[in-house]
N, C-alpha and C positions, 0 to 999 in steps of 0.2 A: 504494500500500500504506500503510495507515495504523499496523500496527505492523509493528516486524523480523521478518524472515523467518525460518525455524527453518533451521538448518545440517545438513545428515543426511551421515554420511558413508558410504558405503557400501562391505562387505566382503565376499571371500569367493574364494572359487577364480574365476582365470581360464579356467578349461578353459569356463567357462557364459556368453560373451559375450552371450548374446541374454540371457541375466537379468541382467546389466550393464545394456545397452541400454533393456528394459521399465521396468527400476527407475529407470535416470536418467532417461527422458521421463515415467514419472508420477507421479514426487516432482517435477519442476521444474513439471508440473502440477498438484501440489498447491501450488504457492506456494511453493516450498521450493529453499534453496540446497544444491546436491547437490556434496560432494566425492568424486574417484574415483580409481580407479587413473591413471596414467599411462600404464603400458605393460601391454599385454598377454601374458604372455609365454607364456600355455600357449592361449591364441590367436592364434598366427601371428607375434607378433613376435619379432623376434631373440633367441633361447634364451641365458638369462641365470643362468649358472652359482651354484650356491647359494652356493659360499665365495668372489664372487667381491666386490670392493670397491661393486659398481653395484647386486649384490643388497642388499648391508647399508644401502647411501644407499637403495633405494625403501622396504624396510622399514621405516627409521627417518624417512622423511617419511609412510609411512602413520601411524604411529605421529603425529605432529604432525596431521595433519588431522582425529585420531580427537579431539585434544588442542581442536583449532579447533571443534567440532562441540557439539552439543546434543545430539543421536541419532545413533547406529549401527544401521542398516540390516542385516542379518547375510542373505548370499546363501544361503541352505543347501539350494541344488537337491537335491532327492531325500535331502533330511535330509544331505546331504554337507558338516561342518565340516573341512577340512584344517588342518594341523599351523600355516601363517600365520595364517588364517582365527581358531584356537585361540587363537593367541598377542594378537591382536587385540580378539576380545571379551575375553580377561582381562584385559587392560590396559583394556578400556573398565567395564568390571566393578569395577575397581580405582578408577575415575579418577571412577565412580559417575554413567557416562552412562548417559541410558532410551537402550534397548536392545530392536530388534524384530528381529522373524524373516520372513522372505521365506515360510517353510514354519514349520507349528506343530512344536516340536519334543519327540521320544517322552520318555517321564517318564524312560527313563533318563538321562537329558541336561542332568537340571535341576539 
């Protein structure tokens, strides 16, 4: 590679593993360093309580990775932004990352 590789981080509900999955093998095939969830929790892994101390630690290292990143990625299967997801692109919004969408999303939204 002759220049640095773009950093994407990617969000959005876990209930959509396979759009996890597609997005990370074709942004790593685009050349690109892909950060992700860690755990899955509305895909089969162990259900992780909202007000619990291990939800607020993943949230606030998705938050860092967003901070690590060049682009944000936004999962929005079937136009679906959840209330994390939400809180996520605001802060990438804020933080003034280019910002894509997995699905175009309707004008009310802009």
């Amino acid at each position: 590679m002759e220049k640095k590789p773009i950093i994407v981080c990617l969000c959005g509900s876990t209930r959509f593993p396979d759009a996890w999955k597609k997005a990370h093998r074709e942004e790593s095939l685009a050349g690109k360093i892909v950060l992700s969830v860690g755990v899955m929790i509305h895909a089969g892994d162990s259900p992780i309580r909202e007000d619990c101390p291990e939800k607020r630690l993943l949230d606030e290292l998705h938050l860092r990775k967003i901070d690590l990143a060049d682009e944000v990625l936004i999962l929005n299967v079937n136009g679906y932004i959840g209330e994390s997801t939400q809180r996520e692109l605001t802060y990438a919004l804020v933080e003034k990352k280019k910002i894509r969408f997995l699905e175009s999303i309707k004008e009310e939204r802009k």
